[in-house]
C-alpha positions as CSV (number, residue, x, y, z in Angstrom):
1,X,-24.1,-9.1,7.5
2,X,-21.1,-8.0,5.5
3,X,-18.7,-5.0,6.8
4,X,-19.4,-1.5,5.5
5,X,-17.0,-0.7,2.5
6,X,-14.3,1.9,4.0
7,X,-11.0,3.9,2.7
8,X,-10.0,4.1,6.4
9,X,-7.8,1.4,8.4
10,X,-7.9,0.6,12.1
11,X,-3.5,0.8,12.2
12,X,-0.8,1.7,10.4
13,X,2.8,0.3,10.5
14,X,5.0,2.4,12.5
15,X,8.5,1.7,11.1
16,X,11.3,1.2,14.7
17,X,14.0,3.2,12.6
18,X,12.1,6.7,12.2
19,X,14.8,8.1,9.3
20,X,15.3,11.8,8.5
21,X,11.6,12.7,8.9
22,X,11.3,11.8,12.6
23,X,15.1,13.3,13.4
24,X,14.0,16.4,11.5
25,X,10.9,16.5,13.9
26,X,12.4,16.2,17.2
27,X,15.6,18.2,16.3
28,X,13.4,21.5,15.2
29,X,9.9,20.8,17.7
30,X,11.6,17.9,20.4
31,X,8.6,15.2,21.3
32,X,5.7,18.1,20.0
33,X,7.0,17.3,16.3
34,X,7.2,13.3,16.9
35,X,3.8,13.5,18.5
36,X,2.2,15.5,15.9
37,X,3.5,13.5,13.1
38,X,1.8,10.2,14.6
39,X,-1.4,11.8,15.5
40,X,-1.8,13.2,11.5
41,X,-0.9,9.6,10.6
42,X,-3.4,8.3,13.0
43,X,-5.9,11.1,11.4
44,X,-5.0,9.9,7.9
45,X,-5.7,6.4,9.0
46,X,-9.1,7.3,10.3
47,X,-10.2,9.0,7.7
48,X,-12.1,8.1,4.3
49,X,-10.4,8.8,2.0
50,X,-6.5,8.9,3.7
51,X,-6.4,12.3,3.5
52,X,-6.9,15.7,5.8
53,X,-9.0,18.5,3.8
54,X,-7.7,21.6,6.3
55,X,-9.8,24.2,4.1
56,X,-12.4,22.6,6.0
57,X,-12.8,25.4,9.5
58,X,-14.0,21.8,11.4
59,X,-11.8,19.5,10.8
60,X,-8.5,21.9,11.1
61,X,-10.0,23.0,15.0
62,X,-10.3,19.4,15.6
63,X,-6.6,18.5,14.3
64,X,-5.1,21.3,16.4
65,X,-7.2,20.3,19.0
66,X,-5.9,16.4,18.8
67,X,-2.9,17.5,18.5
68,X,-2.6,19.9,21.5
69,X,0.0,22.5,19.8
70,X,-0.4,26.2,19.0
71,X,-1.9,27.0,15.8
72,X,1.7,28.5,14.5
73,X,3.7,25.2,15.6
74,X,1.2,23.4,14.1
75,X,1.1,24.8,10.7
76,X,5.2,24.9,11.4
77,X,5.8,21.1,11.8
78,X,3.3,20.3,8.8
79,X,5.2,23.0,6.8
80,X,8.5,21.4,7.8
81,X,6.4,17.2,6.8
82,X,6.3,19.0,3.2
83,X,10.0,20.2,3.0
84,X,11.4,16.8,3.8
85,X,8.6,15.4,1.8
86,X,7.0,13.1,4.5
87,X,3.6,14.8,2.9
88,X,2.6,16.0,-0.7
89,X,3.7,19.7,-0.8
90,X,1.3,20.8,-3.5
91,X,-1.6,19.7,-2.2
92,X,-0.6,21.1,1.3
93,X,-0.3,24.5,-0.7
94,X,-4.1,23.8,-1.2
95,X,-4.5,22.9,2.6
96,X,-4.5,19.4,2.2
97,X,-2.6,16.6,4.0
98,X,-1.7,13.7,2.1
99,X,1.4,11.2,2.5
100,X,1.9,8.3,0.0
101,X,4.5,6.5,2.0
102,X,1.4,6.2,4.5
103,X,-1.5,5.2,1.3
104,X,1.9,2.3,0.6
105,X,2.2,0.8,4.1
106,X,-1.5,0.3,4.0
107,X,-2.1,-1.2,0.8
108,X,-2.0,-4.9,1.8
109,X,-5.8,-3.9,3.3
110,X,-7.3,-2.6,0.7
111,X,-6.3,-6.1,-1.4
112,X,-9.5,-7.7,-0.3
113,X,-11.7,-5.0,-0.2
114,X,-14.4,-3.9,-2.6
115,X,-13.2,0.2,-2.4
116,X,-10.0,0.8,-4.0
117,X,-7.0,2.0,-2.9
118,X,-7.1,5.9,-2.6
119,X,-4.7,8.0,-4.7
120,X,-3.0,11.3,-5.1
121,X,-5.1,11.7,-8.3
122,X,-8.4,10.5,-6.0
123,X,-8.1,13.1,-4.2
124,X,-7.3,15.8,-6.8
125,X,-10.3,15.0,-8.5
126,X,-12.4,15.3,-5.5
127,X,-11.0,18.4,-3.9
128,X,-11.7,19.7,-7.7
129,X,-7.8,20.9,-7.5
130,X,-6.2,20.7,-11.0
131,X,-2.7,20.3,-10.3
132,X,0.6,18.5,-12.3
């Protein structure tokens, strides 16, 4: 029996040399922002799709709750993923996590699947969001 076609992967990469994003993280929110950062990556990872729809009242209780901050430090470290650009800042105006440098260090698994790769533009035209 052949494996279920998915947009979701089992791991990620997790690059040794962290760069500005991870420093910006722990300067401003010490381990809370390093930890949140990996557990929206690990979200991302898990879900179809690679991407976190917060308009959704479900799914942002269960990110807060995985990721065991305040509502306000929450929305503060993915405000602060947008700035340095570690996510896409216009769709997290709509509410929407997504982070290409994530979609690119996965990439290699979706050459040998049937399901593509999923996009910025996927995910526009799914949310129904017309932006440029």
């Amino acid at each position: 029996m052949s494996r279920q076609a998915t947009a979701t992967v089992d791991y990620f990469p997790h690059i040794v040399n962290g760069g500005k994003t991870i420093y910006v993280l722990e300067s401003k929110f010490g381990n809370d922002g390093y930890a949140v950062w990996f557990k929206i990556q690990e979200l991302i990872g898990a879900t179809d799709g690679h991407y976190i729809d917060c308009r959704d009242l479900a799914t942002w209780e269960f990110l807060m709750a995985k990721c065991m901050v305040d509502k306000d430090k929450l929305l503060n470290i993915i405000q602060t993923l947008a700035n340095v650009g570690a996510i896409d800042g216009e769709l997290w105006e709509q509410k929407v996590i997504f982070c290409q440098v994530f979609i690119n260090n996965v990439a290699d698994v979706y050459k040998r699947r049937t399901v593509k790769l999923p996009t910025r533009e996927t995910i526009l035209n799914f949310c129904g969001f017309n932006l440029h």
